[in-house]
C-alpha positions as CSV (number, residue, x, y, z in Angstrom):
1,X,-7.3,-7.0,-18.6
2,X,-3.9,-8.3,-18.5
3,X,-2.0,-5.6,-16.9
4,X,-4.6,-5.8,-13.8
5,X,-3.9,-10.0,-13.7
6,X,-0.1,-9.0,-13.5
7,X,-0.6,-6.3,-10.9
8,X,-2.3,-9.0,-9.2
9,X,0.3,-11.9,-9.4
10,X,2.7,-8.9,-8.5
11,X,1.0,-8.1,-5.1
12,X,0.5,-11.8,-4.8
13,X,3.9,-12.6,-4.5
14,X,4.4,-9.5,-2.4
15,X,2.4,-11.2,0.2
16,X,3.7,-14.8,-0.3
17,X,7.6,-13.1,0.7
18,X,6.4,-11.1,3.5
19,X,3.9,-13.7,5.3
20,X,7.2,-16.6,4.5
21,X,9.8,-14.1,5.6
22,X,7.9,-13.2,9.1
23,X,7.6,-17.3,9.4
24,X,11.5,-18.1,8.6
25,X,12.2,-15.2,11.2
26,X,9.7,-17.0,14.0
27,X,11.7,-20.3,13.3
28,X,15.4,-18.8,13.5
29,X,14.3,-17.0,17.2
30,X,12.8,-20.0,18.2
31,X,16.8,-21.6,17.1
32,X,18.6,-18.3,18.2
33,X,16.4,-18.7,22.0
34,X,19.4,-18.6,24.1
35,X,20.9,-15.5,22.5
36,X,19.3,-11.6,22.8
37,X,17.8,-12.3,18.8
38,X,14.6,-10.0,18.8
39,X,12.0,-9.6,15.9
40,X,12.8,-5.8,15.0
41,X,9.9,-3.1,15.4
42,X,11.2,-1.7,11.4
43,X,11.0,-5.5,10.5
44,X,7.2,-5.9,12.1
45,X,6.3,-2.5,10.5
46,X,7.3,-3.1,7.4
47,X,5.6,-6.8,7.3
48,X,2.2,-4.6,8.7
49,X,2.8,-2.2,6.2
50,X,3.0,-4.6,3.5
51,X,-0.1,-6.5,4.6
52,X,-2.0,-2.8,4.5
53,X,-0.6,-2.4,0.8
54,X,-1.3,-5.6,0.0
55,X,-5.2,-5.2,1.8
56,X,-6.0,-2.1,0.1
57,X,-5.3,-3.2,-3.5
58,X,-7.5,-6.6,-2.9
59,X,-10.5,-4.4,-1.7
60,X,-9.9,-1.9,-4.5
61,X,-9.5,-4.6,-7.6
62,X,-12.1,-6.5,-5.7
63,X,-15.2,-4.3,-7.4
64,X,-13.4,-3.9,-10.6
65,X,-13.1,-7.5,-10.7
66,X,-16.7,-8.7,-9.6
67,X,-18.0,-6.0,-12.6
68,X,-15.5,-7.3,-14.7
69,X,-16.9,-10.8,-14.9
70,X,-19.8,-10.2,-13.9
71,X,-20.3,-7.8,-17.7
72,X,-18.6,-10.7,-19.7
73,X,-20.9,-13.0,-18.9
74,X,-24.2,-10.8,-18.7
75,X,-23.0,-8.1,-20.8
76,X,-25.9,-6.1,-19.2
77,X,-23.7,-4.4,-16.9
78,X,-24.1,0.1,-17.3
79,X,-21.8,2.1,-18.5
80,X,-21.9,4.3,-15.1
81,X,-21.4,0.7,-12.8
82,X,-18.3,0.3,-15.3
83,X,-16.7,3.2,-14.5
84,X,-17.2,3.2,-10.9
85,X,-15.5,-0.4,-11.1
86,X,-12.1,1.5,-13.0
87,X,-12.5,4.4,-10.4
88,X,-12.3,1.5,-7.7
89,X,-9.3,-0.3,-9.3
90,X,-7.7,3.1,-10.1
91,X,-7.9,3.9,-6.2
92,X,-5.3,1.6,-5.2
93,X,-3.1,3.6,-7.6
94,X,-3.9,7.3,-4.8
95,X,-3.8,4.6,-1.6
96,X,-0.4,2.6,-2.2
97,X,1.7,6.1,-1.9
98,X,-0.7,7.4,0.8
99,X,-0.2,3.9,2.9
100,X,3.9,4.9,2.3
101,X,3.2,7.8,3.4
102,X,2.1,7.0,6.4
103,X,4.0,4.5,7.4
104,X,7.8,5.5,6.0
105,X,9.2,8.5,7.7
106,X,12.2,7.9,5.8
107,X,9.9,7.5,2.2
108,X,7.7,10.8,3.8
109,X,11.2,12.7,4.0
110,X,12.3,12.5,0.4
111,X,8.8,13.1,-0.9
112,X,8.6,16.1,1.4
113,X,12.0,17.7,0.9
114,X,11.2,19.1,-3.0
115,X,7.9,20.3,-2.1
116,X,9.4,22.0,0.9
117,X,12.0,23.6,-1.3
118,X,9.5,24.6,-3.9
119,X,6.8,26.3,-1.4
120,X,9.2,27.1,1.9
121,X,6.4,29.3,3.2
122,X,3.6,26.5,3.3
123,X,6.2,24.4,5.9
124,X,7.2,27.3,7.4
125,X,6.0,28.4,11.3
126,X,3.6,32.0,10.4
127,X,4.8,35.1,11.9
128,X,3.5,36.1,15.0
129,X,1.0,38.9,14.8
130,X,2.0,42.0,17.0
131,X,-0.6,44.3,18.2
């Protein structure tokens, strides 16, 4: 459908910035030799991290897609194989925040701190048991 083709061209361009970003950095160190300009290990990670993101939602629109054209031409395609394809695409949807997750302590922070607040006694250390 159309909103997957945008999600596509979305992630698409995602990639394009981060694999041209990581190739203007290489070319203003290799400039910048003679001073102390490092690539940044939060620069690296978030270029990884965006690779990941972008991974994940190619392999999970990748079945969607294959059933997907696969039904308009055929149009023998089951109704259970259908479904499995929308499950697959729908995946990316439970990964992307999972990936964050993951890979953003900062992003893990704020998403932790109101379920902290809410249930204080699932983050909190037991009591010891005395005998």
């Amino acid at each position: 459908s159309l909103t997957h083709v945008g999600n596509h061209l979305i992630y698409s361009k995602i990639l394009y910035i981060a694999i041209s970003s990581k190739r203007k950095r290489k070319i203003l160190l290799s400039k910048a030799s003679t001073s102390s300009a490092k690539p940044t290990k939060n620069g690296s990670k978030a270029i990884i991290t965006t690779l990941i993101l972008v991974g994940s939602f190619i392999l999970c629109f990748l079945p969607f897609l294959v059933i997907t054209a696969v039904n308009q031409y055929t149009n023998d395609v089951s109704h259970p194989v259908l479904v499995t394809g929308e499950f697959c695409s729908s995946l990316a949807c439970i990964l992307n925040p999972a990936i964050l997750l993951y890979a953003n302590q900062a992003f893990r922070n704020k998403i932790l701190t109101p379920i902290r607040s809410f249930a204080p006694s699932l983050f909190s250390p037991s009591p010891a048991s005395s005998s």
